[in-house]
Each structure stands twice: as structure tokens, then as C-alpha cells.
C-alpha positions as CSV (number, residue, x, y, z in Angstrom):
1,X,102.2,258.0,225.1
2,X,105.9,258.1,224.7
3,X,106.3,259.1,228.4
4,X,103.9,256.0,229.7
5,X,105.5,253.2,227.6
6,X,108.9,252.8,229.4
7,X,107.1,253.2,232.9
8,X,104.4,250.6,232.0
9,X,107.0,247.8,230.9
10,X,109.1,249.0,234.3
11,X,106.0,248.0,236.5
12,X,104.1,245.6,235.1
13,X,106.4,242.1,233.7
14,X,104.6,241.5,230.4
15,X,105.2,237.6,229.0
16,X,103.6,236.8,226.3
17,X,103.3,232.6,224.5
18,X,104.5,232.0,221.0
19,X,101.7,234.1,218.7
20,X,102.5,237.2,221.4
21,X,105.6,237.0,220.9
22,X,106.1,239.9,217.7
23,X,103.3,241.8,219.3
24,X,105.8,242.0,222.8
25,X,109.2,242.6,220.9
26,X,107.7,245.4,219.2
27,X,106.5,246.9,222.6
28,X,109.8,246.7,224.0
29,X,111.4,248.5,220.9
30,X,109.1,250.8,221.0
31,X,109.8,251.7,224.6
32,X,113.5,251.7,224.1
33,X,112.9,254.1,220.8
34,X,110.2,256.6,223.1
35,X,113.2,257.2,225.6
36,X,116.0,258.1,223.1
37,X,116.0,261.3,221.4
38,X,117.8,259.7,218.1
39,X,116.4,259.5,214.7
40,X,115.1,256.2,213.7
41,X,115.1,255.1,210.0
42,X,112.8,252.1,208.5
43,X,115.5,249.5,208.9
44,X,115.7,250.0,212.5
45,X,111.9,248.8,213.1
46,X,112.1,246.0,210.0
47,X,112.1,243.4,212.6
48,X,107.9,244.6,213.1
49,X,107.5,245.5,209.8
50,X,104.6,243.0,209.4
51,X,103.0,244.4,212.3
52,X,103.0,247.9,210.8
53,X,100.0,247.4,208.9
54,X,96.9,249.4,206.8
55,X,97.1,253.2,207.8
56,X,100.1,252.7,210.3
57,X,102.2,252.3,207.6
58,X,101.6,255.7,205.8
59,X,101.3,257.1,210.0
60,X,104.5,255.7,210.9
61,X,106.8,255.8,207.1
62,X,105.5,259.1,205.7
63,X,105.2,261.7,208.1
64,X,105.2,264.7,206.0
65,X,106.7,266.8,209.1
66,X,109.6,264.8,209.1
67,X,112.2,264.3,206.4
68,X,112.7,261.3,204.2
69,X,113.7,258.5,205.3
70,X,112.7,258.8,209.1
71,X,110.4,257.0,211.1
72,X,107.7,259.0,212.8
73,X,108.7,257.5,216.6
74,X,105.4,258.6,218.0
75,X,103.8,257.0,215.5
76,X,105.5,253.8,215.9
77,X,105.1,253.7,219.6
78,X,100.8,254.0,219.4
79,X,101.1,251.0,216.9
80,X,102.5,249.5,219.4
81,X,100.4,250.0,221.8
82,X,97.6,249.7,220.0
83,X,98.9,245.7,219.2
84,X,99.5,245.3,222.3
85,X,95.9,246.4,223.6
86,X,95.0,243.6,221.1
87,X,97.1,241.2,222.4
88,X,96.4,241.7,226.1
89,X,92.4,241.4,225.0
90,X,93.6,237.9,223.4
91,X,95.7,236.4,226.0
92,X,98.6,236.7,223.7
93,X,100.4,238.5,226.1
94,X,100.1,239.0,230.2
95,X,101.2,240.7,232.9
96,X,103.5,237.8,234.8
97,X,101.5,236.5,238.0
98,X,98.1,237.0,236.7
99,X,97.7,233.9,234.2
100,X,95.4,232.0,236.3
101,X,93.1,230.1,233.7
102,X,93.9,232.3,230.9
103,X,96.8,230.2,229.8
104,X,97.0,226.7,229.4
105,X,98.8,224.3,231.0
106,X,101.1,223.3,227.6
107,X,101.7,227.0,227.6
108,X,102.9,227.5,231.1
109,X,105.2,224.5,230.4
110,X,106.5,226.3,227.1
111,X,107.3,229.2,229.2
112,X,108.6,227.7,231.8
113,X,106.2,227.9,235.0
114,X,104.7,225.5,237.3
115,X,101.8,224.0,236.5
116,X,99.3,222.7,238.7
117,X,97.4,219.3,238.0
118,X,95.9,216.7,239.7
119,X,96.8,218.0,243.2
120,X,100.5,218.4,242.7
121,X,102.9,221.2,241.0
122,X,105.2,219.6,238.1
């Protein structure tokens, strides 16, 4: 999974309205965190610590291969994934030219696109 992250955010532009937004962030740390080869403690993921959630947190916090104190990074990365799976299933978050009627029209204006109404773009 760690090798298909970075790649996946490379091809495909993921945006993402206002209750996608977490969900996206932690994607894009994750991918950042799956190409590095340092060592990642908890307060460098605290920004998505309320998306680590249920049996993540023991998966990603206490990986009893690694020593104390250190995030397991594969771990981290499949949580993210697996939220943004969610998210994608939700409309939370899309891949950037494919909203068609999945988003409204108050959330294309919130983010920025045209929208179409009426017969005219605005």
C-alpha cells in the first residue's frame, strides 16, 4: 500500500468539500510519510488523531515490533486509505473533473468552480 499511495495522489487530483477535508489531509500525510524512510512519532500524525479511531489506534500507536514511542507508518497509511475509501463512497472527497451531480452547486461555489444554472456558467 505504501508504494500505491504517492502514485495515486500523483494521478488522480483528489478535492474534497468541507466534511472531506480531515479525511484528504490525512491521505496526503500519509503519502508524504509512505515515501520517507524516517521514523515517525505520535505528534507528527496529531493533526488526524481523531481519525485514528477503534482498533487503528492500538494498529497504528502500539506496534509491538517497533519501539516506543513510534508510529507504525504502514499502519497509518491503510487508515488512511481505508477513510478515504469511506470518503470517496460519501462524496466527501473526488477525483477533480468527475463531480457531475455528485456535488452541489453551493459546494462547487465553496470550492471555487463554475457552476452551471439556468443555461449559463456563473
Amino acid at each position: 500500500m505504501q508504494g500505491f499511495i504517492e502514485p495515486l495522489l500523483e494521478v488522480i487530483r483528489l478535492r474534497a468539500v468541507e466534511a472531506g477535508a480531515p479525511m484528504l489531509a490525512m491521505v496526503r500525510t500519509a503519502a508524504a510519510m509512505a515515501k520517507s524512510r524516517c521514523r515517525y512519532s505520535p505528534a507528527d500524525i496529531a493533526a488526524h488523531d481523531e481519525l485514528i479511531t477503534g482498533s487503528w489506534r492500538g494498529l497504528v500507536h502500539r506496534n509491538p515490533d517497533l519501539p516506543a514511542g513510534q508510529v507504525d507508518k504502514a499502519a497509518f497509511v491503510l487508515c488512511a486509505l481505508m477513510h478515504l475509501h469511506g470518503a470517496l463512497r460519501r462524496r466527501d472527497v473526488f477525483a477533480e473533473g468527475s463531480l457531475g451531480n455528485a456535488v452541489t452547486c453551493a459546494d462547487r461555489l465553496a470550492l471555487g468552480l463554475r457552476t452551471y444554472s439556468g443555461g449559463c456558467f456563473h
